[in-house]
C-alpha positions, 0 to 999 in steps of 0.5 A: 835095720838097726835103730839110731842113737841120738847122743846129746852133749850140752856144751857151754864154754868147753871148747879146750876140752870137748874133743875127748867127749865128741871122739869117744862118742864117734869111735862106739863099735855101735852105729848108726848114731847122730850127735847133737851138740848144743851151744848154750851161748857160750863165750868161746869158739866152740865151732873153731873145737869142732873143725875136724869134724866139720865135713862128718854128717852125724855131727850137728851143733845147735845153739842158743841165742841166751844162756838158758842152762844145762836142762834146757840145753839138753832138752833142745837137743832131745826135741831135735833127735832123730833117733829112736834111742837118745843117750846124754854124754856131759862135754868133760865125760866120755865113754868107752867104745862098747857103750852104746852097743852093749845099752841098744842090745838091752834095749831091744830086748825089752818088750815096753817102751818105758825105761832108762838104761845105766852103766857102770861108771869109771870114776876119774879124780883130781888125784886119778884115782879110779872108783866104779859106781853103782855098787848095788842094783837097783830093784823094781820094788825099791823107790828111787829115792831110798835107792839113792840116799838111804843107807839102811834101804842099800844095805840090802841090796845085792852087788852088782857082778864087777870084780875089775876096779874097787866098787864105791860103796852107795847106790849112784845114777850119772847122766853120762851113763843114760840111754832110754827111748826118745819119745820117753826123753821128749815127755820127761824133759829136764826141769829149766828152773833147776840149775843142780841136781837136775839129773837127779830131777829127771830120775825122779821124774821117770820113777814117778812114771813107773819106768824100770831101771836097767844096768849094764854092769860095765864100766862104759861111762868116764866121769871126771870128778875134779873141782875143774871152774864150771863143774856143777857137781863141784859147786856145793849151793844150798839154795839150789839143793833146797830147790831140788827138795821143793821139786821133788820132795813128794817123791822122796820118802821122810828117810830118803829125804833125810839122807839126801839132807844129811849127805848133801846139804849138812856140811853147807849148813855149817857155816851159818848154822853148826847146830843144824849141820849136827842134827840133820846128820844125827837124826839121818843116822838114828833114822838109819839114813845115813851110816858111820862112812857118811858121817864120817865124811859130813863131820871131816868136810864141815871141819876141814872144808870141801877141798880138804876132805877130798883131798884126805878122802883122795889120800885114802882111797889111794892107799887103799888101791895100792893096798888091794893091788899088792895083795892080788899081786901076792 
């Protein structure tokens, strides 16, 4: 018999847009699969959303009487799961229909309980330029943290077999690709206190169990990366990134935490403090922990703002796909 699949969608106020999330999960080739929505006391009707799938039993809305945040969202719905394997799909993500079967087959392959599976993830601008990441694997030996956020620790690694759509340079982990089993989710629940990053939290929580990685190198995961209102990843926070430093930061190497102090938290620094915003970002390239491209992009965004520099690095990657489209049609 094959195992079950309890898929975990977090949803606060999404109502006009999680009908793509729900039916990229109810079309997987994979079944059998329970999805768990849960309402974090959002103010629209997210119940009125969901009504063509109110008579479909492997759909199951749980809700929060108080808005407690994304982690705790997803880890009610990790304590509810039925199934041996949970998989987090975000409500403005989706997935191709292969994902969940291609991750079980993997899954069941090993002989421990202890790991988390990724894929490939499409990743779809404002502009709807497509990029796919991870570009590297990560190997067993390699701390998570200089995985991430180390530049010269990335350099080495071998690229992942993908030859479709352009690989983004980096190394990348994304919640909406993850598949690992239950009981593993149940005793690494998502950190409440951490309103960004947590995903990120959650990764490191697991490196420190010893767990391994595991990668599906296809692209089954869709993220939308815009700057749509409630996106978290859209919401640049200093004192939120600072948080995430405090919760993991024994867990980070002093390049690894550089890295992510250079490429996450430099640019957030400028407005206040120019001269910090610099020497976080000379030291992280000195130190090997950040490269040219990246500071590149740090010095742009201080410069130009956020909005601006997506929109120039948008541009280019653009240019740079039609490039490389016209020269494999020639």
């Amino acid at each position: 018999m094959k195992p079950l699949v309890s898929v975990v969608i977090p949803v606060f106020n999404r109502a006009a847009i999680i009908a793509d999330a729900v039916e990229s999960c109810l079309r997987q080739s994979y079944a059998p699969i329970e999805l768990l929505l849960v309402d974090d006391c959002s103010s629209d009707d997210l119940g009125i959303a969901l009504r063509p799938w109110k008579d479909d039993l492997r759909v199951r809305l749980l809700r929060h009487e108080h808005n407690l945040g994304v982690s705790a969202a997803r880890n009610t719905g990790v304590q509810a799961a039925r199934g041996e394997y949970v998989a987090f799909l975000d409500s403005d993500d989706a997935w191709l229909p292969q994902k969940l079967e291609h991750q079980v087959a993997l899954a069941l392959r090993q002989d421990h309980p202890t790991f988390v599976i990724g894929t490939l993830t499409r990743i779809v601008t404002s502009r709807k330029d497509v990029m796919v990441r991870p570009k590297r694997r990560k190997p067993a030996d390699m701390p998570l943290g200089d995985y991430l956020f180390v530049h010269r620790a990335q350099a080495r690694l071998e690229t992942v077999a993908h030859d479709r759509a352009p690989l983004l340079g980096g190394c990348f982990a994304q919640t909406s690709s993850l598949l690992l089993p239950t009981e593993l989710a149940r005793a690494t629940p998502f950190r409440v206190d951490l309103r960004q990053y947590e995903d990120m939290a959650f990764l490191f929580d697991l490196d420190d169990k010893g767990i391994a990685f595991l990668l599906v190198e296809e692209p089954l995961a869709v993220q939308q990366n815009d700057d749509r209102p409630g996106r978290l990843g859209a919401q640049d926070d200093l004192a939120r990134g600072l948080a995430f430093l405090d919760a993991v930061g024994g867990s980070l190497s002093p390049a690894a935490r550089l890295g992510f102090e250079a490429g996450y938290l430099a640019h957030q620094h400028w407005k206040d403090n120019p001269l910090r915003a610099l020497s976080i970002t000379a030291r992280a390239f000195l130190k090997g922990a950040i490269g040219p491209k990246t500071v590149a992009g740090i010095l742009s965004r201080c410069l130009l703002g956020q909005a601006s520099q997506k929109v120039l690095r948008s541009t280019v990657r653009g240019w740079f796909n039609r490039s490389s489209e016209a020269g494999q049609a020639t």
